[in-house]
Structures are given as structure tokens and as C-alpha cells.
C-alpha positions in Angstrom: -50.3 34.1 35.1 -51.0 31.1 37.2 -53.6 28.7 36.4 -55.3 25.7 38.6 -58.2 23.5 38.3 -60.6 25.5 40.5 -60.1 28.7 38.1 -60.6 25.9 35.1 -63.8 25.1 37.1 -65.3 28.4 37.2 -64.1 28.8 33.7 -66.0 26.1 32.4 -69.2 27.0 34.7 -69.1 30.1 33.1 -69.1 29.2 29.8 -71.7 26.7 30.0 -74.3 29.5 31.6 -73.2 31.8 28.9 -74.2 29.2 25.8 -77.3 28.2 27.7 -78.5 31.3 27.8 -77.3 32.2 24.3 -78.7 28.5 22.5 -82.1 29.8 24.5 -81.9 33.1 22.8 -80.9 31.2 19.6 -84.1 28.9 19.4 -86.1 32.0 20.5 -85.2 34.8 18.1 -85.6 31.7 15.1 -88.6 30.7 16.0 -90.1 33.7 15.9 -88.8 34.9 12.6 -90.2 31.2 11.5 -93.4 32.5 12.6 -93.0 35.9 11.3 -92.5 34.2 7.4 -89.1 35.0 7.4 -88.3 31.8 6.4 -90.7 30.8 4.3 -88.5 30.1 1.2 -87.6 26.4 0.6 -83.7 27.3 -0.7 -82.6 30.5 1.4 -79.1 31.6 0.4 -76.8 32.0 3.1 -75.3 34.9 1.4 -78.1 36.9 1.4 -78.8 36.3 5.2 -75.1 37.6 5.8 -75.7 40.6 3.6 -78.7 41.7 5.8 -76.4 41.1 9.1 -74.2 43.7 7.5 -77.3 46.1 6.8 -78.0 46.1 10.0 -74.2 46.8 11.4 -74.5 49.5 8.2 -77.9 50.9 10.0 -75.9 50.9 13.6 -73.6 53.2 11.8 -76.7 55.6 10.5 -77.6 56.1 13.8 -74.0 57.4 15.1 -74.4 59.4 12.5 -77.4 61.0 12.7 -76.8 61.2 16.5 -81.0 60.1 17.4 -79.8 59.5 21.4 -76.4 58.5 22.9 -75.1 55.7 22.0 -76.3 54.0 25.7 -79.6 54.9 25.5 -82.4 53.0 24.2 -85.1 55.5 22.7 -88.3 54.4 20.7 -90.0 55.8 17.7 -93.7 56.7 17.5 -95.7 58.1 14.5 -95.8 61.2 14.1 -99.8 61.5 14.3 -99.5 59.5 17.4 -96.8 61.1 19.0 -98.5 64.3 19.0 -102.0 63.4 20.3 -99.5 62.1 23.6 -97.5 65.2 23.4 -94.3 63.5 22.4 -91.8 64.3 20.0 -91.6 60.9 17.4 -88.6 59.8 19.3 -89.2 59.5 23.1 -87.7 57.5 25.9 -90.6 56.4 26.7 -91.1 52.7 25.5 -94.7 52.4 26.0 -97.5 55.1 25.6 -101.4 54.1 26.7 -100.3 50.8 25.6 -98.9 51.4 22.0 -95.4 50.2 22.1 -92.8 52.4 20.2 -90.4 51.2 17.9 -87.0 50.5 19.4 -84.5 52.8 17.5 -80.7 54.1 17.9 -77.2 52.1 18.2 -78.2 49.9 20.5 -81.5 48.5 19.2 -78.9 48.5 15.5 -76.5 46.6 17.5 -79.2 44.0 18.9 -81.0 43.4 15.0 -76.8 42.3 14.3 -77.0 40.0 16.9 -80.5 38.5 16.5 -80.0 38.0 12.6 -76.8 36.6 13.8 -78.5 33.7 16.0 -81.6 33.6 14.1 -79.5 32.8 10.5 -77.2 30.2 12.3 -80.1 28.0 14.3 -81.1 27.8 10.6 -78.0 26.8 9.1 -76.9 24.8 11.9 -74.0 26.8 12.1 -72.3 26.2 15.9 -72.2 30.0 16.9 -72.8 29.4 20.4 -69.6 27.2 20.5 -67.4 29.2 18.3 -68.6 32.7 20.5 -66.9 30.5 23.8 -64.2 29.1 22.1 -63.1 32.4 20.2 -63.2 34.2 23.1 -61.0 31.8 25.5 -58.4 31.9 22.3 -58.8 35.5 22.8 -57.9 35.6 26.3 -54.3 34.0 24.9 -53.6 37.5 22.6 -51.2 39.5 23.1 -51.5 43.5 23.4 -53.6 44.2 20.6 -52.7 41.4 19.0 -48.9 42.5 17.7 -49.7 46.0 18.1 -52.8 46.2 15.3 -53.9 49.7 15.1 -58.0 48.8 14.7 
């Protein structure tokens, strides 16, 4: 593979959009669960926040399981009292109904609770994710085949 400075260029424009927009997200998703009280206590132990990323990755795997929608689809939950005044069943595709949003459920609302406790525990910490995600990812560029021919 050959390399020159414009690839380099675009390389490096590309990665700085991609942190932007992630450090945005960062400030974002921690601000609100700042304002939400998640963050209310004075010592919060780092090991705990970790152990709720994996609930969530543990919930992702729930919803394989229980098969709600396929795995690309984003569905939303409703009460079950409200669902049936609207004629819905409590899981819909529908995200909002006169105005009542649903609750977003499934793999891919499981896979986006990983990555917001992800951002919002390491804007607390100070923990350079955003960095890490670029630089981890251009070192995984280098790899070979599955790195040495790992089976998972």
C-alpha cells in the first residue's frame, strides 16, 4: 500500500471531524446526566460506572435474545394502557403518538445506552476516549487478517 501526504491530509481531516463531533456528543450526553442527578455523589467509583456500561452491553444481548425487532430497527415502547387507547401493540415503530414519545427499545437503542455511558463516564473522569477511539483505530488499520488469525 502506498502512502503520500495528500492521503495523510485527508486522514487527519477525517479524524479531526470525527473527535469534534464525538467531544460534542461527549459534553452533551454528560451534561445531561449532570442535570438528570446522575452525578450527584461527591466520590463516584469508576468501577461502578464500568459495571453499568457492561449492563447495558448485557441488556443489548436481552434484546437479541428476546428478538423485540431486527437488530436494524429502532422500535419504541408504550404502556400498555396507552398503547391500546391508540390501537398499538406496546412495541410500535412508531416513535411518537399524539405527542407522547415512546421509549426507545431493542439492540440498537442497547448499543447507544453502551456508548453514551461510555462518553458520559469518561467527560467525568477526564478520561481521553475521543483520542484513544482515533488513535486505536488508525493502529487498527496496521493489523493483519484478523489479527494472526483470532477466531472472535
Amino acid at each position: 500500500m502506498t502512502h503520500n501526504m495528500a492521503d495523510e491530509e485527508l486522514d487527519l481531516g477525517w479524524r479531526m471531524r470525527v473527535a469534534s463531533g464525538i467531544n460534542d456528543l461527549k459534553r452533551e450526553v454528560y451534561a445531561t446526566a449532570r442535570e438528570h442527578g446522575w452525578w450527584d455523589d461527591p466520590n463516584p467509583n469508576i468501577g461502578e460506572k464500568i459495571a453499568l456500561i457492561h449492563s447495558e452491553a448485557s441488556e443489548a444481548l436481552e434484546a437479541v435474545r428476546d428478538d423485540v425487532a431486527p437488530l436494524q430497527a429502532i422500535v419504541y415502547e408504550y404502556p400498555a394502557v396507552f398503547a391500546a387507547q391508540h390501537g398499538l401493540n406496546t412495541v410500535s415503530m412508531y416513535p411518537d403518538v399524539d405527542g407522547t414519545m415512546g421509549k426507545p427499545v431493542g439492540v440498537a437503542s442497547e448499543m447507544a445506552d453502551i456508548i453514551i455511558r461510555v462518553l458520559d463516564t469518561c467527560e467525568h473522569f477526564g478520561i481521553p476516549v475521543t483520542r484513544a477511539l482515533v488513535e486505536k483505530h488508525a493502529y487498527n488499520k496496521t493489523r493483519s487478517h484478523r489479527h494472526g488469525d483470532k477466531r472472535f
